[in-house]
N, C-alpha and C positions, 0 to 999 in steps of 0.2 A: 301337244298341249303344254303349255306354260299353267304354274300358280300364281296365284298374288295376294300373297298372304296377308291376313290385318297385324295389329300389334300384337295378340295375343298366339295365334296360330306361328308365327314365327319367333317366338321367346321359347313354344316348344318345339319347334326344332333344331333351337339352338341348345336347347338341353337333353333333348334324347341324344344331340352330336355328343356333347359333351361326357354324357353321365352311361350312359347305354357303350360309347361307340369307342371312348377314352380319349377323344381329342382335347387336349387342355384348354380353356377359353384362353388361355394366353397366347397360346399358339394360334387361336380362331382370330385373335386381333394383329397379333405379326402379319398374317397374308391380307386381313383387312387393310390394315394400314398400307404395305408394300403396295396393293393393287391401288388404293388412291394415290401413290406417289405418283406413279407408275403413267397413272389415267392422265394427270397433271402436266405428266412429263410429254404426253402424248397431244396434247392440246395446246401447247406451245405459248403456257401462259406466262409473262413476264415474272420470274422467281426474284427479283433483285431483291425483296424485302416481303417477309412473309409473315403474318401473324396468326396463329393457330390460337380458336376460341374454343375450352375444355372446358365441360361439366363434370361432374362429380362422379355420373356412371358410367357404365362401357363405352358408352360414343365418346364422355373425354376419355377415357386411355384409349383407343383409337388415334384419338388428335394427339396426343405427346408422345404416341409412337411415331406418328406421321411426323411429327418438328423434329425427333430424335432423327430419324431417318433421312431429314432435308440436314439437319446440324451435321450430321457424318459424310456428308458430300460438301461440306462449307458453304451452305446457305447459310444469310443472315435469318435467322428466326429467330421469333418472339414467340413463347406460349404461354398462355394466360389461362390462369384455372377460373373458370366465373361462379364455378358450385361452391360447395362449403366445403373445406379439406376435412371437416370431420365427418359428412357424408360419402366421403371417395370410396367406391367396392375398390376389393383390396385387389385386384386387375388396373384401375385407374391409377393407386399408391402406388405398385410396383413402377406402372411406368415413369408417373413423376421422378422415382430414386433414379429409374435409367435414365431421364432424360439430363438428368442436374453429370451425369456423367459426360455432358460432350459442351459443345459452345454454344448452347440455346442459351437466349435469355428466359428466365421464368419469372413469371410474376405470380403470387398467389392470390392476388387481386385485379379487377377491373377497375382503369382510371379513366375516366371519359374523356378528362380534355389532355392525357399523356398519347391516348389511344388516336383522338384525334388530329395529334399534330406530327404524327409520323409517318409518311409517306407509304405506307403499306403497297402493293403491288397487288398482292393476293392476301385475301383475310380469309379462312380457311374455317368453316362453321361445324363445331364438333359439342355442344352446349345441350340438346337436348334428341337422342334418340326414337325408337320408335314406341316407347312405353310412355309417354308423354301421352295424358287424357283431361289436365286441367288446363283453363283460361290463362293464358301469361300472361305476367303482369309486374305492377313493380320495378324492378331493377332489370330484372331479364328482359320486360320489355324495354326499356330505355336501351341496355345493349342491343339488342334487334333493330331498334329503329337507330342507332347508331351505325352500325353493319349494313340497311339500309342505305344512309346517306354516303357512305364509303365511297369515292371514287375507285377502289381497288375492283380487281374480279374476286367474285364471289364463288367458292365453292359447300358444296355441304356435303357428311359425310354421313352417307344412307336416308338420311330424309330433314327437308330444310326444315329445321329447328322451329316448330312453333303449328308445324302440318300433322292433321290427327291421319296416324299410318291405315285408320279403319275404312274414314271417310272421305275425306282429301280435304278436308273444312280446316279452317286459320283459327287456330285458338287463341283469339284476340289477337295476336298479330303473328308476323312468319317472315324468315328470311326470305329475300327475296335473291336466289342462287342463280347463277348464270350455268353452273353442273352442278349437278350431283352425282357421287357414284354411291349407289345402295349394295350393299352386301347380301348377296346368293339369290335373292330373288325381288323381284320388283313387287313392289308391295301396293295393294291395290288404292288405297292414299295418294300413288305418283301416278296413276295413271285418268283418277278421278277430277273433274275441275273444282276446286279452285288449285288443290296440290299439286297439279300437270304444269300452269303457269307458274308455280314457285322455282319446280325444280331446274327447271332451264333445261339443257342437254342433260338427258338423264342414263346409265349407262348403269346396266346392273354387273356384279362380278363374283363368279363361283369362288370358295373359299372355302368349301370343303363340306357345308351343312348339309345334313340328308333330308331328301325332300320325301322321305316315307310319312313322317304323320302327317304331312297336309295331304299325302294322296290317300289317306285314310280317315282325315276329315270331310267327311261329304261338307260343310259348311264353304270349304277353302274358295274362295273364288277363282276362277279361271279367266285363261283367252287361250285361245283355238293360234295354231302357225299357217303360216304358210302351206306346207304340210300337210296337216288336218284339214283345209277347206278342200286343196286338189284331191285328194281323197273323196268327200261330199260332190264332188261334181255328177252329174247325172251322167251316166255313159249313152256315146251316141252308136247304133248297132247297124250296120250295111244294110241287113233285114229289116227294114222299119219303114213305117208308114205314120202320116200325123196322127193319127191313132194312136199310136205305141207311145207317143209322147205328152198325152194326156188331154182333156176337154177341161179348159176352165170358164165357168159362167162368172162372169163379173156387172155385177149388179150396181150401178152406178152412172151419176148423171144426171142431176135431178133439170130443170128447165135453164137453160143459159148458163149449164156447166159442164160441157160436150168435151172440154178440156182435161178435164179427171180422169173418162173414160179414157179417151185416148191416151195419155199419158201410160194409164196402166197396162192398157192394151199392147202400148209399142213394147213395153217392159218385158211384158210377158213373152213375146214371142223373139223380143232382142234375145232371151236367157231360153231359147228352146222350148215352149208349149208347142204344139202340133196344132191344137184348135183352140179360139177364141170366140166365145160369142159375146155380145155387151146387150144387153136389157136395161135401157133408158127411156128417158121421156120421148115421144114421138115428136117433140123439136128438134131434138139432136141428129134424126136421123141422115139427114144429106152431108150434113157438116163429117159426118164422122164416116160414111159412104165415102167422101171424098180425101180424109184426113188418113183412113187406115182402111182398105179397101179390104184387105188379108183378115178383117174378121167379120163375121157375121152379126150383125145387128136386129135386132129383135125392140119394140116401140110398146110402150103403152101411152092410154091416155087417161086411165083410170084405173085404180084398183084391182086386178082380174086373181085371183084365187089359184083356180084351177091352170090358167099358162103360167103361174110362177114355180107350180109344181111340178109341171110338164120340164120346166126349163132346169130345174134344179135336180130330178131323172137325168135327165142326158146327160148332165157334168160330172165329173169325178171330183172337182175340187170347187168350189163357191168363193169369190171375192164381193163385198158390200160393204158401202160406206162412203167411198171418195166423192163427194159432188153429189152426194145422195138428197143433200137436202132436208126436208121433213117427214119423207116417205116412212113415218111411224110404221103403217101398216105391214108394209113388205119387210122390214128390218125384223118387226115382231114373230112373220109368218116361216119367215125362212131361217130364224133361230131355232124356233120350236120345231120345223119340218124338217130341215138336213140332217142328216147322219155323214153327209160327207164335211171332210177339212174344211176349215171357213175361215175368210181372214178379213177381219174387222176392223174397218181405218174410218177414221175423222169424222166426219156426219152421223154414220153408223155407233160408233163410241159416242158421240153427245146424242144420240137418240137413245140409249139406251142409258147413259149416266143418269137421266129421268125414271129409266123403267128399269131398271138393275132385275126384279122380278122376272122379267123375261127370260133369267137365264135360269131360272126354274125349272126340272125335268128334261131343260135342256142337255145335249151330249157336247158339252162345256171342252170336253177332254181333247177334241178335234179342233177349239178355236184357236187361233192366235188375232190376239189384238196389238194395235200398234198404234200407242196413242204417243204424242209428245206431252212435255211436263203439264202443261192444259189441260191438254185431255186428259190425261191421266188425274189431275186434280179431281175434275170432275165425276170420272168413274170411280176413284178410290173415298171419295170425301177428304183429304189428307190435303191443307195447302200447300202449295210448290216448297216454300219454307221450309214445312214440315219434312216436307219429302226429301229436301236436300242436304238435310241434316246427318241423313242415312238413309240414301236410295237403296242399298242392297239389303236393309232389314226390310224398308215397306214394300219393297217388289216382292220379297219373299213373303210377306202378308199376304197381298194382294193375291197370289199365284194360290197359293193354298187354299185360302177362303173361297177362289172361283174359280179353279182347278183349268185353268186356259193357262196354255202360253203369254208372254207378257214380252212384246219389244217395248221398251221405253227408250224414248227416242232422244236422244240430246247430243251434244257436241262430245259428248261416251256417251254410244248406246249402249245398255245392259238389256241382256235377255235372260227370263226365268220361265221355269215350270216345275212344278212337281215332283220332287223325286228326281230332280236333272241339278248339276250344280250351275249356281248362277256364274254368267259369263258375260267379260266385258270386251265389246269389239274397239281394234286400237285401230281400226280406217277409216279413212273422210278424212274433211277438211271445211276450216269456215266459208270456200266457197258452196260449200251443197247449201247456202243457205237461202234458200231462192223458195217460190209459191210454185208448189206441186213437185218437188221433191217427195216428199211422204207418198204420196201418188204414185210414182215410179216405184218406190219402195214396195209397196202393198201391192203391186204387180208381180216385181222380184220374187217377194217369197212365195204369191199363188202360184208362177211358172212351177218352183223347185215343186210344192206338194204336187202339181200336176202331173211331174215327170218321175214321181213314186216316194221323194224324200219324207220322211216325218215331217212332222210340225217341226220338233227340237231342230232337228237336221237343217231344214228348211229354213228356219229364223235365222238359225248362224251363216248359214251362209248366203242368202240373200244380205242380210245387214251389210257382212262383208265383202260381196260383188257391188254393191252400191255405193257401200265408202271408196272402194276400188277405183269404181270409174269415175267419182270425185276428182280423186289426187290425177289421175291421168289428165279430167279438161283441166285442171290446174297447173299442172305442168306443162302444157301443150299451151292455154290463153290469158295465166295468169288468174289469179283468184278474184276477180270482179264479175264476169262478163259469163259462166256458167248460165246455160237455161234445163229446165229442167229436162225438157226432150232429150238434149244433150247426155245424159245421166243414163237415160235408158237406151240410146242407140253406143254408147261405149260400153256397156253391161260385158257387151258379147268380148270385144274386148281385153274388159277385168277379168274375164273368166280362163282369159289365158297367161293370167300373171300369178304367178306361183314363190312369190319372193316371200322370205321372213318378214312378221311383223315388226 
């Protein structure tokens, strides 16, 4: 398990290092700095001419460590303090007196059109840290959108200047970095959209910080390795029978939408279910007969009470939702009926974002919903806006008040629940972004509940076998040409790729 701290969770880890453990912050910015050299040097950017942009707090003495350190190897640099020299924490002062010690140029100001008319190479973005919570503007902003237009390569140092560390949101404007390297842990801001595309190649670097208070703040965000998923995988046992690997009833498919089903169904059984039945409209039945012959199929043509109880006895795990349609009735009955896992996707979420009620005396505690930012509108009341402002405060609302697991599905999926820390998966790819993808999905995690996983269990590693077998058709056909089937027959696949996030 990786952390990924917000701004504040990571200021105290940089002070229990410091104040608890006796590391100097001075010494915490030497290996800072040394590792961006370092990163720099490794990525074989043109050094002929370099200009290091320093603010007032630690991130610029970071940067005038970093210009000291290119000026001792005879780089031409320039570094330029853009803060106020009478705000400099006295970690930044220091460095400034070191730096005036070697052949850096220093400037104590920002000149636009001096800054403009010299051939930079790399302009190296050290101006605002991860404690940055207000709109930029002003002067900051003009040098940001200066650094912008830069033909140089752009780096940043721990997070591009202008990107909120909490949310990954643009505080009015943000550099736009070709790298970044961030200090000791990636911080959940870099891994969120819009601060994912700022940071460019983004590369975190240990420096000595102890990651005890974020594993003692349940709040800390996470992501799951490599690692940790291979671990979650269901074990397959010589002694076993489709039995042993679970019954799941997936409830789906409303009239001229036999595609849903199937989709989910191939999912399921690509990632290991033993048995599949699918309960849909008695239109779909030949189509899906002939489409996925390995599950059993089951028809209505109206409403039946007593076979959708029948059918949800037999199962051990319940799927409903995908291509469900308007099927009020059955969504309402099999909420309030099941005591088994149930996993609620697309039709199923807008039928119920009208009946929210429904989840009344229900045993909430077993579902997982999987709505994307849509859906999820709709069930939470919260515009997408809203939500995007700070997805991991309103997930964490949402999960609380309705005591369900919660996929929220977008180009980062984050999963929450209860008393579990929220986690954000770093797989997939903008090819998954196809119709009936989510479908596969909501297969995915029925298989895992099927084959014994929790719900928690289950979401994580479902999300992650799906963004898995993403990057594989991506890799293998290019990022256009993905169809969703495709998605669930690589599952099996993803489930053998064990690499680091």
């Amino acid at each position: 398990m990786r952390y990924l701290p917000d701004a504040k969770q990571m200021k105290t880890a940089d002070s229990f290092t410091i104040n608890e453990l006796k590391i100097p912050s001075l010494e915490l910015m030497e290996r800072a700095a040394r590792a961006c050299v370092d990163h720099i040097k490794d990525w074989k950017i043109n050094l002929n001419k370099i200009c290091v942009l320093c603010g007032s707090g630690n991130n610029g003495g970071d940067g005038f460590a970093i210009a000291r350190m290119f000026a001792w190897e005879g780089y031409d640099v320039t570094a330029v303090l853009v803060g106020n020299r009478d705000h400099c924490t006295p970690e930044t002062a220091h460095q400034i007196e070191q730096l005036k010690n070697t052949g850096a140029q220093f400037k104590e100001q920002f000149e636009q059109e001096a800054f403009e008319s010299e051939p930079y190479t790399l302009i190296i973005d050290a101006i605002f840290g991860v404690g940055l919570c207000r709109e930029v503007g002003g002067r900051y902003a003009q040098i940001i959108e200066c650094v912008n237009q830069s033909d140089a390569v752009r780096m940043s140092v721990d997070i591009p200047s202008g990107i909120c560390a909490t949310t990954g949101n643009v505080l009015g404007t943000a550099v736009r970095a070709d790298y970044t390297v961030t200090i000791q842990e990636t911080k959940v801001g870099l891994v969120l959209d819009p601060g994912r595309s700022y940071a460019g190649i983004c590369v975190s670097e240990d420096i000595g910080i102890v990651s005890l208070p974020l594993e003692r703040d349940e709040e800390t965000v996470c992501t799951l390795e490599g690692s940790d998923y291979a671990a979650l995988l269901p074990k397959r046992n010589a002694d076993s029978n489709k039995g042993t690997y679970g019954k799941l009833l997936m409830i789906t498919g409303s009239k001229g939408m036999s595609g849903a089903a199937y989709l989910g169904a191939l999912a399921a059984y690509r990632t290991g279910t033993g048995l599949v039945q699918i309960y849909t409209a008695k239109e779909n039945l030949v189509i899906l007969q002939s489409q996925i012959p390995e599950a059993i199929i089951t028809t209505y043509e109206k409403y039946d009470v007593n076979e959708l109880h029948r059918l949800i006895d037999w199962a051990d795990v319940v799927a409903i939702g995908s291509g469900l349609g308007t099927a009020r009735k059955i969504l309402k009955e099999t909420i309030a009926y099941t005591k088994k896992p149930c996993v609620i996707d697309a039709d199923g979420l807008n039928i119920l974002s009208e009946h929210m009620d429904y989840l009344c005396g229900a045993d909430c505690e077993h579902f997982i919903f999987t709505p994307h930012m849509k859906e999820f509108e709709r069930i939470s009341g919260l515009k997408i806006a809203e939500v995007k402002k700070d997805r991991i405060a309103a997930l964490r609302t949402f999960v609380k008040e309705y005591d369900v697991t919660c996929v929220l599905k977008d180009s980062r999926t984050t999963i929450a629940k209860p008393r579990e820390r929220v986690a954000v998966n770093l797989s997939g790819c903008a090819a998954m972004a196809k119709a009936g993808s989510g479908d596969v999905l909501a297969g995915i995690i029925a298989s895992y509940l099927a084959q014994g996983l929790s719900e928690w269990e289950a979401a994580l590693l479902g999300v992650y076998i799906h963004g898995r077998a993403g990057e594989i058709i991506e890799k293998e056909q290019g990022a256009y040409s993905l169809l969703a089937r495709e998605l669930a027959q690589k599952a099996g696949t993803a489930m053998t790729i064990q690499e680091e996030n």
